[in-house]
N, C-alpha and C positions, 0 to 999 in steps of 0.2 A: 826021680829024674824024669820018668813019664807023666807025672804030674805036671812039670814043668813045662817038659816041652807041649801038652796040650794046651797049660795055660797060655803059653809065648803063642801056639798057632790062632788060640782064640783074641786074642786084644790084636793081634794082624788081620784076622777077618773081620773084630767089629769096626776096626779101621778103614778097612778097605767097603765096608758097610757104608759107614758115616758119610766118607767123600763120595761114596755112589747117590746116596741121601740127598747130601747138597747138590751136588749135580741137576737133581732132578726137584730138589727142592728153590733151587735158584729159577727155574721155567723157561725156556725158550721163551714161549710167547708172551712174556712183558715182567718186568718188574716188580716183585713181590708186594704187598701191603707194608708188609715191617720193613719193605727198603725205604717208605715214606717218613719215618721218622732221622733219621740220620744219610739216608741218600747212599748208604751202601749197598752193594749189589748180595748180600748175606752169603758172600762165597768164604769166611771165615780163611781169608788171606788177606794178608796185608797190602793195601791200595799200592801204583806208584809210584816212587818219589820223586820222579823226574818230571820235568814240563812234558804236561799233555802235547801230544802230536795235533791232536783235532779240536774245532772252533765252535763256539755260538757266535755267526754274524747277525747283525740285527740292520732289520731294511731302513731304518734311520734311525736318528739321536735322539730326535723328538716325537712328541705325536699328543693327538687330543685326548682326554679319555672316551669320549664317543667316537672313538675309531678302532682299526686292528693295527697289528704288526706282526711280518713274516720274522721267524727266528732260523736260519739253516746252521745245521750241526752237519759239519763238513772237515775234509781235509782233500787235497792235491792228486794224495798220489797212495794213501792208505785207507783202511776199511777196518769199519769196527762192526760189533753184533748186536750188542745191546746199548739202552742210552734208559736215562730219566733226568729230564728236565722239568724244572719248578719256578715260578716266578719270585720276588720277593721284596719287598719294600726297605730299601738298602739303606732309610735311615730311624728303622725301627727294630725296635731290641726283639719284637713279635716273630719269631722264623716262622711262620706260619705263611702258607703258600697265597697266592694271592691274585685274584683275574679267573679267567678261563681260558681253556685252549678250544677250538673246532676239533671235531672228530674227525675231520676229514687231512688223511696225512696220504694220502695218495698211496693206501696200499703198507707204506713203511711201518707206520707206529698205530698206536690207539691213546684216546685220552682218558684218564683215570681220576679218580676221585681219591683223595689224600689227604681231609680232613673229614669224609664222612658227612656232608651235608647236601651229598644231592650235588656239589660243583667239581665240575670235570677241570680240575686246577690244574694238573699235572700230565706230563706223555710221557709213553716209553713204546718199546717195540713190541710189535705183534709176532717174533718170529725170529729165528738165529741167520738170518740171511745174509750176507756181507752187505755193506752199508757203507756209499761213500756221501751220500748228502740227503738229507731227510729236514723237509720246510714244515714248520709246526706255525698256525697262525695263533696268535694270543691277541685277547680284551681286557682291555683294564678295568678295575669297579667302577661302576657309576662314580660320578661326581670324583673319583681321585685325583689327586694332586701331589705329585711328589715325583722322588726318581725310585727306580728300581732296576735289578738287576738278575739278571737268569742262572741260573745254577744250574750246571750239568753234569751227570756222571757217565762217562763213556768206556764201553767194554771191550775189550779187542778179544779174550781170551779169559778163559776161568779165571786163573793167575794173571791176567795182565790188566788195570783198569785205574780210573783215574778217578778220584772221588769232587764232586760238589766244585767245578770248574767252571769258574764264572766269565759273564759276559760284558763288554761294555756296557757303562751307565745310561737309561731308557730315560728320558725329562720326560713325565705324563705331565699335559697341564690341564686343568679343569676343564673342561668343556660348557660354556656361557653365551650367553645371546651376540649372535653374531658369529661362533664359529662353527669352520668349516671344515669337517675330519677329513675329506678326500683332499683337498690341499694344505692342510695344517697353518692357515692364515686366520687371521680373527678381523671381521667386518667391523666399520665406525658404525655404530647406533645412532650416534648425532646426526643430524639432518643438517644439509650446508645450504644457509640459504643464498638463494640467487643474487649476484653483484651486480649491482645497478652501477652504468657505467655513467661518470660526472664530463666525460668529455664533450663541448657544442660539436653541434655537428657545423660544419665548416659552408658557408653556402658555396656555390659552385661558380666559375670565373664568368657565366654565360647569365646567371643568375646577377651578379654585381651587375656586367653591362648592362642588361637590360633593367637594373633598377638604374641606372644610370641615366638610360635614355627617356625613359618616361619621366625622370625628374626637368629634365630639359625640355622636351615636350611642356610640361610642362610651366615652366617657370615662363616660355615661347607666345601659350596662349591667352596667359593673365596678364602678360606685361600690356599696360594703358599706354597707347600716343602719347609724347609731350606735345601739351599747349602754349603755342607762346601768346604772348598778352597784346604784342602788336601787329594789325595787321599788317599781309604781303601787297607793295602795287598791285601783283595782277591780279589779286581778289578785290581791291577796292572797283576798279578797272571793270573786271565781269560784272561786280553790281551796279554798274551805274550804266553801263549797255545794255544790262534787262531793265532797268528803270527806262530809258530811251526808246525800246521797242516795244517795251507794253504802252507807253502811251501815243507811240507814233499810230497804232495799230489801234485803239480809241480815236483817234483823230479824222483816221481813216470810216473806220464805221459810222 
């Protein structure tokens, strides 16, 4: 019987062990290595099953791959402690995280590496602080193309937490000559050549009249006298009174 009851007090302290264990094995300050493969927080409790309270909004629909995008992991009016967020290529069987996050989370979180290659793919929190909105900015790979989607697991409490809670659909489009990641518009490359315009130009009403006036002018100083063929009396008349006076004026001399 004192067998017994030793044995009962011992499997109650290596219990009461264990959950001190994970406690302190789950870390305040950010999200274990092995939560990277399945996105559980390793508090060896069951996730829960209701709709998450809190969000991944994302700063828009779209975007280049040579740009960023802010993610905020937010709610209204609640507060959670811990988070880890991963990117992923939503139409690829590869769960393999994907992009990079900046380190810089304003103090909230840190960014982590999650496949071991040297890329800070993933964030989570630096610390058990209440948390009601934490901006993580993410880059997408070179040259991608595709949609993708964010995955997040949010903590409120040892026992309370929401697994691998995804975000609206992100459209990366490739990034190519002519675009522009700060506006997410893409330039014509084509060069538009200059329209020559086919309209006369109209001359002006000051311009008609005076081609007008010069044509009169004109036509004014070429016109020839008519001649008529018989002569006038008082021309016969004048020539034969110079005939008369030139020779009166011989007669004389």
């Amino acid at each position: 019987m004192y067998s017994f009851h030793c044995a009962g007090r011992f499997v109650v302290l290596c219990f009461s062990a264990l959950m001190v264990s994970q406690v302190v094995y789950c870390k305040p300050n950010g999200a274990p290595i092995e939560a990277c493969e399945d996105m559980s927080p390793q508090h060896f409790v069951m996730p829960q099953p209701g709709l998450c309270p809190f969000t991944s909004r994302l700063a828009k629909d779209e975007m280049w791959s040579n740009g960023t995008i802010e993610v905020t992991l937010e709610h209204d009016s609640e507060d959670f402690k811990g988070f880890l967020m991963m990117a992923f290529d939503s139409t690829s069987s590869d769960m393999e995280p994907i992009g990079t996050f900046s380190s810089d989370l304003k103090g909230m979180g840190k960014a982590i590496d999650c496949r071991s290659d040297g890329t800070k793919n993933a964030v989570t929190h630096k610390d058990k602080s209440l948390k009601r909105s934490v901006v993580a900015t993410w880059t997408p790979p070179e040259d991608f193309d595709g949609s993708v989607v964010f995955k997040t697991t949010f903590v409120k409490s040892f026992d309370k937490f929401w697994v691998k809670q995804s975000s609206s659909t992100l459209r990366v489009k490739r990034a190519g000559l002519g675009s522009d990641s700060s506006s997410g518009k893409e330039e014509s490359s084509t060069t538009e050549k200059p329209v020559e315009s086919t309209t006369a130009k109209k001359p002006s009403a000051k311009s008609d009249k005076e081609e007008g006036s010069d044509t009169t002018t004109t036509r004014t100083t070429t016109a020839q006298p008519e001649i008529t063929d018989a002569a006038s009396p008082i021309g016969i008349l004048a020539f034969y009174s110079v005939i008369i006076i030139g020779v009166t004026i011989a007669f004389i001399a």
